[in-house]
C-alpha positions as CSV (number, residue, x, y, z in Angstrom):
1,X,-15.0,-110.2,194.8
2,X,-13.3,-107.1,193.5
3,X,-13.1,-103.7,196.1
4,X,-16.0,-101.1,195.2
5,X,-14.0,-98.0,195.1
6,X,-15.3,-94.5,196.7
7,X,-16.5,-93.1,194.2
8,X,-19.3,-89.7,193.8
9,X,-22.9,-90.0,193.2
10,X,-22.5,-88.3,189.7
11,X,-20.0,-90.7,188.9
12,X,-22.4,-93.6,189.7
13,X,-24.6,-91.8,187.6
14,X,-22.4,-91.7,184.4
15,X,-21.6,-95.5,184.8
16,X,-26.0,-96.0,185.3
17,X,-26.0,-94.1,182.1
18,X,-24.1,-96.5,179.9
19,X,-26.3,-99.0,181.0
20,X,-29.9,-97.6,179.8
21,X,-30.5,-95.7,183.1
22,X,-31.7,-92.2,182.8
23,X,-32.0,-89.2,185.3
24,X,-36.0,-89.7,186.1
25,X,-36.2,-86.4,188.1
26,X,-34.5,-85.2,191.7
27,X,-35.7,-84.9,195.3
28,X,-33.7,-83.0,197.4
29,X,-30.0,-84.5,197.1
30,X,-31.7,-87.9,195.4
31,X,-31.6,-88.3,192.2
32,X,-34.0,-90.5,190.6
33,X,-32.8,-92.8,187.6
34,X,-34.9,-95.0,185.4
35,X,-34.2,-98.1,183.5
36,X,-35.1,-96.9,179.5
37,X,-36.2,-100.8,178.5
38,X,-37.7,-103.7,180.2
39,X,-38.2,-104.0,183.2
40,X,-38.0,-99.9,183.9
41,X,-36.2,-100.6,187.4
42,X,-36.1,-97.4,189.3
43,X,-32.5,-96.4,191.5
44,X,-32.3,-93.8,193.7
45,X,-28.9,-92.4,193.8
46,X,-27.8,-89.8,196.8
47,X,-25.8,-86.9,195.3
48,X,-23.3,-86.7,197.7
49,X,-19.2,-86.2,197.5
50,X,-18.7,-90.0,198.0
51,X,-21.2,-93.4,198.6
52,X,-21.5,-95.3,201.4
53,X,-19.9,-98.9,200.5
54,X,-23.1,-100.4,201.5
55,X,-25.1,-98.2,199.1
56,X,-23.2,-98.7,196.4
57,X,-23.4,-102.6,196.7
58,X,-27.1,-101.4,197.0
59,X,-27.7,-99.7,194.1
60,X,-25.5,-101.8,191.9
61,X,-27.6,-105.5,192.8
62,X,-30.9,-102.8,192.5
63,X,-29.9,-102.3,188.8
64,X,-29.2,-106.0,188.2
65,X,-25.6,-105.6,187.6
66,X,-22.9,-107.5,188.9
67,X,-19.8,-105.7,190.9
68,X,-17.3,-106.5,188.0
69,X,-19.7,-105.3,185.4
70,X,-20.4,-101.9,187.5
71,X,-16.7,-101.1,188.1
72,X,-15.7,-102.2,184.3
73,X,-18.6,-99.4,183.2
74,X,-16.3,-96.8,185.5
75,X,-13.7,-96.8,183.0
């Protein structure tokens, strides 16, 4: 299994973007994506400087991706 890099919220965001995910609305420093088509998930993405390995791995098996396909949408 590749290494997640440390990367920011907003760049998280970007990759969610290519994907069909779009910014929903924001609580405090959450921001609230959701899945355009089938099956609408919803991710909640903190906006901070960097994410937490483990919420990373998190948000990327909440939005059905695998760890290859999330770091391949990075570049």
């Amino acid at each position: 299994m590749p290494k997640l890099p440390l990367i920011s919220g907003i760049e998280a965001i970007k990759a969610l973007n290519k994907v069909g995910y779009k910014i929903d609305h924001q609580t405090g420093s959450h921001i609230i994506l959701r899945q355009e088509k089938e099956p609408h998930r919803r991710l909640t993405v903190p906006n901070h400087g960097e994410l937490a390995k483990g919420t990373l791995r998190a948000i990327i098996r909440q939005s059905g991706l695998t760890v290859e396909e999330f770091i391949k949408l990075l570049k």
